[in-house]
DSSP file (Angstrom, degrees, kcal/mol; ACC not computed):
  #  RESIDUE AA STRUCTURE BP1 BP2  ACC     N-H-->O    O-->H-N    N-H-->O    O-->H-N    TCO  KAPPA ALPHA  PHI   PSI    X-CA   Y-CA   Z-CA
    1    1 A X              0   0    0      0, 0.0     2,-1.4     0, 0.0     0, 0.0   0.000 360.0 360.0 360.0 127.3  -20.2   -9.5  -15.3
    2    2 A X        -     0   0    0      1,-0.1     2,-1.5    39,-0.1     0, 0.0  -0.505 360.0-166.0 -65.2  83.2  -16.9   -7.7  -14.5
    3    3 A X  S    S+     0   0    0     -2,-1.4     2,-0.5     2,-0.1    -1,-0.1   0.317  71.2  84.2 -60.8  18.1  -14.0   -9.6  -15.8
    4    4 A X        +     0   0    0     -2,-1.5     3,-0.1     1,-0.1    -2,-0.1  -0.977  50.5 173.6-122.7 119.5  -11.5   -7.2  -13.5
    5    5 A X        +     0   0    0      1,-0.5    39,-3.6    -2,-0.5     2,-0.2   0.632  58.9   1.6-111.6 -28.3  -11.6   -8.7  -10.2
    6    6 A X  E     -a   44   0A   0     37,-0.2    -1,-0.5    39,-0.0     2,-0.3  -0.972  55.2-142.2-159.5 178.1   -8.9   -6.6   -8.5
    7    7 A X  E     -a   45   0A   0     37,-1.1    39,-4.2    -2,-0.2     2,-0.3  -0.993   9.9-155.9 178.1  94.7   -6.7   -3.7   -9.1
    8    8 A X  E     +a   46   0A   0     -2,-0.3     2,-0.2    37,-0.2    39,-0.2  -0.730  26.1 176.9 -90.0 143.2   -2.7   -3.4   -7.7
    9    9 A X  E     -a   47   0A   0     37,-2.2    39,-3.3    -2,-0.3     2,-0.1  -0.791  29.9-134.9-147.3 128.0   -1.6    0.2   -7.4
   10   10 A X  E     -a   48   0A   0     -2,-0.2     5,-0.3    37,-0.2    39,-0.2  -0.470  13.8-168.1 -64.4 156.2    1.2    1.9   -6.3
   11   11 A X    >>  +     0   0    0     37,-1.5     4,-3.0     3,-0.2     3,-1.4   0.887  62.1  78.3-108.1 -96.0    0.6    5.0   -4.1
   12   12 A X  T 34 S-     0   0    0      1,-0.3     5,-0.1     2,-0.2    -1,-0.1  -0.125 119.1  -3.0 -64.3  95.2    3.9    6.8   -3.9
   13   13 A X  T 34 S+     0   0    0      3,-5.7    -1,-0.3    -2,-0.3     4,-0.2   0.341 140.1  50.7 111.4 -12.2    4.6    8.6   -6.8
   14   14 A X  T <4 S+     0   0    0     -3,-1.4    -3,-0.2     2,-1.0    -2,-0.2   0.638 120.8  22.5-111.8 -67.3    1.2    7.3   -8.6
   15   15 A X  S  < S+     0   0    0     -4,-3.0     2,-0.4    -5,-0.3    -4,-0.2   0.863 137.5  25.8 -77.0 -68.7   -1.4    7.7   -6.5
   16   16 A X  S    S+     0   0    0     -5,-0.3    -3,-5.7    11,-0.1    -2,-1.0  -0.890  71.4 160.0 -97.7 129.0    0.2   10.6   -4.4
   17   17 A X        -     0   0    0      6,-2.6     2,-0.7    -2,-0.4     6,-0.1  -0.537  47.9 -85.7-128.7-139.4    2.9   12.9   -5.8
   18   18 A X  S    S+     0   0    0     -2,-0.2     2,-0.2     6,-0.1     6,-0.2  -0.703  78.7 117.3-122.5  78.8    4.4   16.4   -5.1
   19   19 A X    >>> -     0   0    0     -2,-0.7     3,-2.6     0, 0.0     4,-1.1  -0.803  68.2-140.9-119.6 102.3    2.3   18.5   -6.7
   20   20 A X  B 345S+b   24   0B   0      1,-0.3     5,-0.2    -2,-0.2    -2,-0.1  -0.356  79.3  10.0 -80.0 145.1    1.2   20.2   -3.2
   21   21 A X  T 345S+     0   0    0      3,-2.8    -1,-0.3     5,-0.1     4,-0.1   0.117 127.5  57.7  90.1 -21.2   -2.5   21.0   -3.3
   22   22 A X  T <45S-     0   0    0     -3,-2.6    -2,-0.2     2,-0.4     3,-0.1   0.840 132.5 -15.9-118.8 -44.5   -3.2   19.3   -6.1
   23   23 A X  T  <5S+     0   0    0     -4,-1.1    -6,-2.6     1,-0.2     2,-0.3  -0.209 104.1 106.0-145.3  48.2   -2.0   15.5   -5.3
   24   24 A X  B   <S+b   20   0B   0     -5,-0.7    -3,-2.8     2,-0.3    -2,-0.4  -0.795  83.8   4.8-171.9 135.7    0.1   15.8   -2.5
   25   25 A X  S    S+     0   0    0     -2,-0.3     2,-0.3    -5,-0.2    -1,-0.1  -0.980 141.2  25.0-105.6   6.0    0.0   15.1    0.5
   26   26 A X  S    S-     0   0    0    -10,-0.0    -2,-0.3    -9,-0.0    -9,-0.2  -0.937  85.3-108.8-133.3 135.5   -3.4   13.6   -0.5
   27   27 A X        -     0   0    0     -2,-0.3     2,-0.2    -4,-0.2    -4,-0.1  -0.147  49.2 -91.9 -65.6 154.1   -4.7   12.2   -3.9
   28   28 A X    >>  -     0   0    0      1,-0.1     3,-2.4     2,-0.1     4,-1.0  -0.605  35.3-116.5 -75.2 135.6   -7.5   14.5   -5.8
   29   29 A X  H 3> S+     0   0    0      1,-0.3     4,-1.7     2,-0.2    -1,-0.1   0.562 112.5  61.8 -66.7  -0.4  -11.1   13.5   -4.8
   30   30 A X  H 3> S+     0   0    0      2,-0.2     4,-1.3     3,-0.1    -1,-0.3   0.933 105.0  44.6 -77.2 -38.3  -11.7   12.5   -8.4
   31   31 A X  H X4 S+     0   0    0     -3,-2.4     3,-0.8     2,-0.2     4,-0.3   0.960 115.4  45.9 -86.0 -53.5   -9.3   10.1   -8.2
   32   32 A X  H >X S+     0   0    0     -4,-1.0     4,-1.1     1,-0.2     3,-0.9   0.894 110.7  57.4 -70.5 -20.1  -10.5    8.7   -4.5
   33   33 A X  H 3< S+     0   0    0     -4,-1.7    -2,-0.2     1,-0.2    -1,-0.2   0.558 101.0  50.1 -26.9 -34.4  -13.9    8.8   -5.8
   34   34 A X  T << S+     0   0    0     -4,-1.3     2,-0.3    -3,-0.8    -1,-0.2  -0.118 108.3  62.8 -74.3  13.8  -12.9    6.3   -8.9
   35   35 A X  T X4 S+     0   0    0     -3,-0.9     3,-2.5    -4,-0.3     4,-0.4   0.557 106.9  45.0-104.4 -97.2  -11.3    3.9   -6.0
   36   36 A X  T 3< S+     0   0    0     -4,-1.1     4,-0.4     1,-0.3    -2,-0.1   0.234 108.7  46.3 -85.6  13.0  -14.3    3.7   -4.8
   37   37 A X  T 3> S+     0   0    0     -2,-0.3     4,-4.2     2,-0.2     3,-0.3   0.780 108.7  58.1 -71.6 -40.1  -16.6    3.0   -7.6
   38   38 A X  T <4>S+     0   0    0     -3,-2.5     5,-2.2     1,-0.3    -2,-0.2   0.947 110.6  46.5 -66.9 -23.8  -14.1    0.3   -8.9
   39   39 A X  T >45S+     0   0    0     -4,-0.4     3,-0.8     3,-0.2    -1,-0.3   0.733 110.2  52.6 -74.2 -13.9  -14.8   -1.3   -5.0
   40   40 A X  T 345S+     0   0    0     -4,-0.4     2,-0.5    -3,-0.3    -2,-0.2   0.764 106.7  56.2 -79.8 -31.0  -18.9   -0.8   -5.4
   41   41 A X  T 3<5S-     0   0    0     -4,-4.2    -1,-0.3     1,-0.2    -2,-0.1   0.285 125.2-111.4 -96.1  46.7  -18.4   -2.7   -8.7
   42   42 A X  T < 5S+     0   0    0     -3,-0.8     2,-0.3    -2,-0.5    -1,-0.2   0.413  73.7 132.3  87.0  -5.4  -16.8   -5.6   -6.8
   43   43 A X      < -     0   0    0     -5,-2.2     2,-0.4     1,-0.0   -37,-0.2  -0.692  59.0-120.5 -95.7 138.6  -13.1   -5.2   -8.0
   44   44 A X  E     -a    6   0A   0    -39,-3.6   -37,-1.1    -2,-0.3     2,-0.7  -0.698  21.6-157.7 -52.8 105.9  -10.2   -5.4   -4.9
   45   45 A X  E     -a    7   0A   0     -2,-0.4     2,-0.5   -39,-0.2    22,-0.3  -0.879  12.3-174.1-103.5 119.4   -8.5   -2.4   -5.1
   46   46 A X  E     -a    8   0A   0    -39,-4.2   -37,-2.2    -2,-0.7    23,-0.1  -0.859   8.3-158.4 -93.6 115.3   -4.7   -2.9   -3.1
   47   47 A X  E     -a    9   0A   0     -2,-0.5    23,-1.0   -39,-0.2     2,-0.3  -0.624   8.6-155.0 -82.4 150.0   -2.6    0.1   -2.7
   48   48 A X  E     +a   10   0A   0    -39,-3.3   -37,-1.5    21,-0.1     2,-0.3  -0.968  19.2 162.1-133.4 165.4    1.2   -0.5   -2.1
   49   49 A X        -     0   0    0     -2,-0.3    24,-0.8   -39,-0.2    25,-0.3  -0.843  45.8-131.3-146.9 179.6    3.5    1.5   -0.5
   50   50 A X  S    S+     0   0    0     -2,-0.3    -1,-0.1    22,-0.2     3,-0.1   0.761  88.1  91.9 -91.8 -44.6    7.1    1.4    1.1
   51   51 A X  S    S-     0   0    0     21,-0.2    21,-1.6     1,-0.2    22,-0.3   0.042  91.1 -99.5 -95.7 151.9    5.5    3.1    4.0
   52   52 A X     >  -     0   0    0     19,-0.2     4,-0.5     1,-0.1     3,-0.3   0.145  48.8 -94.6 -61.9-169.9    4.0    1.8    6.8
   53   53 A X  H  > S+     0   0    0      2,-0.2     4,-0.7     1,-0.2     3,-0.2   0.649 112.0  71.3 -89.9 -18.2    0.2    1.6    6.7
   54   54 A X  H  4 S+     0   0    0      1,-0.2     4,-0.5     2,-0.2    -1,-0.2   0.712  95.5  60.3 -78.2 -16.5   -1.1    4.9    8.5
   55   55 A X  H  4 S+     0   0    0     -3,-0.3     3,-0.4     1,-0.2    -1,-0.2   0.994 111.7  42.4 -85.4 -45.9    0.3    6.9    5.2
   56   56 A X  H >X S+     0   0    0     -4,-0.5     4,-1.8    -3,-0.2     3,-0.7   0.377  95.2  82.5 -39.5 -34.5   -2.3    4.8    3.3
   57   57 A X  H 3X S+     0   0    0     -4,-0.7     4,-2.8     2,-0.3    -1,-0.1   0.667  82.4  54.2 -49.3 -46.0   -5.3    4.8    5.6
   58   58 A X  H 34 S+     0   0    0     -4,-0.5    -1,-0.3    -3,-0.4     2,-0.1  -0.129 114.6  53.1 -88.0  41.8   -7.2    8.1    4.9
   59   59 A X  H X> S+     0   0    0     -3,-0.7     3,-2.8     6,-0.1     4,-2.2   0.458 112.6  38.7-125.3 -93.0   -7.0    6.5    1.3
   60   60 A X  H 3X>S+     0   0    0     -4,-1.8     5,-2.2     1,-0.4     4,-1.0   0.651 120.4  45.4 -61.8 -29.2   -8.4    3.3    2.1
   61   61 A X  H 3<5S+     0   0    0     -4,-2.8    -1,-0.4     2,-0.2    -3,-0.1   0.243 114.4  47.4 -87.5  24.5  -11.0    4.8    4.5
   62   62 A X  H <45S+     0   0    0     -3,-2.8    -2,-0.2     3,-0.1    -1,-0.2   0.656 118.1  44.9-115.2 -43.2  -12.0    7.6    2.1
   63   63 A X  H  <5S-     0   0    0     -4,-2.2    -2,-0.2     2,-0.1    -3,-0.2   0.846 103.1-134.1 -63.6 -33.8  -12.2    4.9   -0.7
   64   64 A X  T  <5 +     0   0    0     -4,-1.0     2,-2.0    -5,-0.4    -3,-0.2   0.765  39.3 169.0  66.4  30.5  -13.9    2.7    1.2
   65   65 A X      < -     0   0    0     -5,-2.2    -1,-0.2    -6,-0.2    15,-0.1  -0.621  11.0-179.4-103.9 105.4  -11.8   -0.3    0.3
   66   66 A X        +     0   0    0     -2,-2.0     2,-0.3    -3,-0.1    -1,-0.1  -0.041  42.3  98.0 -84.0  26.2  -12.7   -2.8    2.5
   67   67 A X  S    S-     0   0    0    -22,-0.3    13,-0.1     1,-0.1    11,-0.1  -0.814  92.5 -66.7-115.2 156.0  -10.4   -5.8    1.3
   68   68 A X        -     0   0    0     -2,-0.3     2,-0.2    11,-0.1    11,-0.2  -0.020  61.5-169.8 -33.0 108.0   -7.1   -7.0    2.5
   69   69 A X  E     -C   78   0C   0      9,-1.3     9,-1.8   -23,-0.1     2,-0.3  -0.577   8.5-142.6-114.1 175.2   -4.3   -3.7    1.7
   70   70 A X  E     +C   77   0C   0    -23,-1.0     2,-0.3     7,-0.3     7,-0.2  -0.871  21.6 169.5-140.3 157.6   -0.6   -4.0    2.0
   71   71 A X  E   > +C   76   0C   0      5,-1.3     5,-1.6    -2,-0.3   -19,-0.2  -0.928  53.7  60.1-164.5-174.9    2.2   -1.7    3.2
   72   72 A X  T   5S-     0   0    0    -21,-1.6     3,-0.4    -2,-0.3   -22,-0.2   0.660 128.6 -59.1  64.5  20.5    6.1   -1.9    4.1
   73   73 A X  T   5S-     0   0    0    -24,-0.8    -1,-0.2   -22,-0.3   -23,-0.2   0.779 110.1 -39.0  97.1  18.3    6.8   -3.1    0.5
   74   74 A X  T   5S+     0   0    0    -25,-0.3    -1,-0.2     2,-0.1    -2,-0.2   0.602 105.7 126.4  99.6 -16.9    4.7   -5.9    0.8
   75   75 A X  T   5S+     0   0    0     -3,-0.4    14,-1.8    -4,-0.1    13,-0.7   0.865  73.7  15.4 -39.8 -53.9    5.5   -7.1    4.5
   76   76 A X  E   < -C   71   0C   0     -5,-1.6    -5,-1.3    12,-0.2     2,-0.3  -0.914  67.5-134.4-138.7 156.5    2.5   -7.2    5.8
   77   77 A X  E     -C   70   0C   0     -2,-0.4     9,-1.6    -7,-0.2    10,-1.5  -0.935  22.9-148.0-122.8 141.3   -1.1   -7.3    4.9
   78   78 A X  E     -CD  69  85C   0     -9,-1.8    -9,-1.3    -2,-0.3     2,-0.9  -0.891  19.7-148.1-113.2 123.4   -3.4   -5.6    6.3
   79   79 A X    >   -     0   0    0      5,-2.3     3,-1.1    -2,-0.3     5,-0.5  -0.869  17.6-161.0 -94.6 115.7   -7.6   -5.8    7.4
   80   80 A X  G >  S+     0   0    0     -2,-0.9     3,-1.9     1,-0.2    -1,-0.2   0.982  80.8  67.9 -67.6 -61.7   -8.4   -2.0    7.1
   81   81 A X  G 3  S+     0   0    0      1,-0.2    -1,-0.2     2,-0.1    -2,-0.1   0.541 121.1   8.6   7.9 -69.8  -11.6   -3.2    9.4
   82   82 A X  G <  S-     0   0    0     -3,-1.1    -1,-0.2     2,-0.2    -2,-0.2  -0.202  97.5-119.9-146.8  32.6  -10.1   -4.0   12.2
   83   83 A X    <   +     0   0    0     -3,-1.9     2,-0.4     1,-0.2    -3,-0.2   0.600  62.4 144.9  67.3  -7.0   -6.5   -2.8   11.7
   84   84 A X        -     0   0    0     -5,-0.5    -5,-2.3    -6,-0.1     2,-0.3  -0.659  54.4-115.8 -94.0 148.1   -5.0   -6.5   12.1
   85   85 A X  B     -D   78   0C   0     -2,-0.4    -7,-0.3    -7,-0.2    -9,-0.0  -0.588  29.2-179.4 -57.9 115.4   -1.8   -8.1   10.1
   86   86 A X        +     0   0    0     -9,-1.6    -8,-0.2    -2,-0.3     2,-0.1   0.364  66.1  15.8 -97.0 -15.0   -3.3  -10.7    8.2
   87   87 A X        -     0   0    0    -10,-1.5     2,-0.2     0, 0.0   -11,-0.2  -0.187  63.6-155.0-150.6-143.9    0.3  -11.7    6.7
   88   88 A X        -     0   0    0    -13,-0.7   -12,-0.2   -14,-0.2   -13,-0.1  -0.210  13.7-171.2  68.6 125.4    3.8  -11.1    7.4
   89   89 A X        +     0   0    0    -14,-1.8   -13,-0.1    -2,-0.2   -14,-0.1   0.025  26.0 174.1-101.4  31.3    6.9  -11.1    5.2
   90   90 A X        -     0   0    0    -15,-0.2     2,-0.7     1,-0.1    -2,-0.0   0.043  30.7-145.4 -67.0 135.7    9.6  -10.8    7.9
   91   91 A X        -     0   0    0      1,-0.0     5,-0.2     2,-0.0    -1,-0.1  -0.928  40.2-108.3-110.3 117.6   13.1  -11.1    6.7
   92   92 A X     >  -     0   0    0     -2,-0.7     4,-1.1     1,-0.1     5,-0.5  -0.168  25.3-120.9 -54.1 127.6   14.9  -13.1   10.2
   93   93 A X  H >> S+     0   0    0      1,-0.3     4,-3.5     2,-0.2     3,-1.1   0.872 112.9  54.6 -24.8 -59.3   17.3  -10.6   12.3
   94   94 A X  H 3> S+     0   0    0      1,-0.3     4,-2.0     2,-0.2    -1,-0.3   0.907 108.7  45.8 -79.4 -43.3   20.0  -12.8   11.8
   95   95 A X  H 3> S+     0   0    0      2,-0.2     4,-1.1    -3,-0.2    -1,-0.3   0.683 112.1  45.9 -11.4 -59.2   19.6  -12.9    8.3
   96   96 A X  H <X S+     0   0    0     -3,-1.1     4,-1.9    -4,-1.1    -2,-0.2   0.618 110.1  51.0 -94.7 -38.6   19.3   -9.7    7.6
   97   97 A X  H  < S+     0   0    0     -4,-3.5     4,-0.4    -5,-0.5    -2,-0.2   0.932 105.4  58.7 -77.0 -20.0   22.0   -8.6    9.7
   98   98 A X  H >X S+     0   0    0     -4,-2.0     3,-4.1    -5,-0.2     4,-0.8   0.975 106.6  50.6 -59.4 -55.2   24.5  -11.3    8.0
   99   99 A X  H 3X S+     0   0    0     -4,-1.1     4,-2.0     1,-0.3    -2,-0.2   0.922 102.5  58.7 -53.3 -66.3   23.8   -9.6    4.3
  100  100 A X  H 3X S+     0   0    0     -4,-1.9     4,-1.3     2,-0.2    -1,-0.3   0.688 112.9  40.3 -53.1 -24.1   24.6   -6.1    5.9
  101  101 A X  H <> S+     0   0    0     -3,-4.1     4,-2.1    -4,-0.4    -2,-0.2   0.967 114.2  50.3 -57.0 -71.3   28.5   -7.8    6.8
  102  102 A X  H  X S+     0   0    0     -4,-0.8     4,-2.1     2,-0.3    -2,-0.2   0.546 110.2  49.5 -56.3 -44.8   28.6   -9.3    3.8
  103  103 A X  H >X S+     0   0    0     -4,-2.0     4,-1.7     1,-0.3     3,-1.2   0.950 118.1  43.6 -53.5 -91.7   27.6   -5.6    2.3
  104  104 A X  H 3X S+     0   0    0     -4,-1.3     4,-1.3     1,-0.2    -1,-0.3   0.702 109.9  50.0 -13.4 -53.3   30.3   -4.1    4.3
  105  105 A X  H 3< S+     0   0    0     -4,-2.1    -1,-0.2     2,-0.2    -2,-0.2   0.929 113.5  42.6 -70.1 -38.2   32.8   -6.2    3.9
  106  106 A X  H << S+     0   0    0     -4,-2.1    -2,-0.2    -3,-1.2    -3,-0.1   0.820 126.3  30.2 -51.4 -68.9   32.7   -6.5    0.2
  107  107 A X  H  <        0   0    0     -4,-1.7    -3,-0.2    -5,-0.2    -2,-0.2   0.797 360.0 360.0 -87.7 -10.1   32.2   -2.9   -0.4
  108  108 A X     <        0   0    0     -4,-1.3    -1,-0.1    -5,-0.3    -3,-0.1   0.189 360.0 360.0-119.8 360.0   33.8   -0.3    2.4
């Protein structure tokens, strides 16, 4: 029995870096190849990113991880399946745009 049930990882900078050709723009197939043994043995693998979800995708479809991924920092969750938001973390407009006075005013 696997006592690892899932598996957080950052992407940018982990996963992918700047070595170009070697792991950037794209991880080394050894490495998506261990993604997707650790999902045949049952563990969830979630990539995170800052980046919207499409930078993440030939990852997740390459891996074959077919559980519930994340992107934007953590905004939104994703079903790689069928490509729909499963979650939202949405910080309200008004909100967001008060902090940014507040930012402003304070510093400049």
């Amino acid at each position: 029995m696997n006592k690892i049930k899932a598996i957080v990882l950052d992407v940018d900078g982990v996963i992918v870096g700047d070595k170009a050709g070697f792991n950037a723009p794209y991880p080394p197939t050894e490495v998506i190849n261990k993604l997707k043994q650790m999902r045949e043995k049952g563990i969830y693998v979630i990539l995170c990113s800052a980046k919207p979800y499409y930078s993440v995708k030939k990852i997740v479809d390459d891996a074959q991880l077919n559980n519930i991924q994340t992107a934007l920092a953590g905004a939104i969750l994703i079903n790689p399946s069928n490509l729909t938001v499963v979650k939202k973390h949405v910080i309200n407009n008004e909100i967001a745009v008060n902090l940014v006075k507040k930012f402003l005013t304070k510093f400049y």
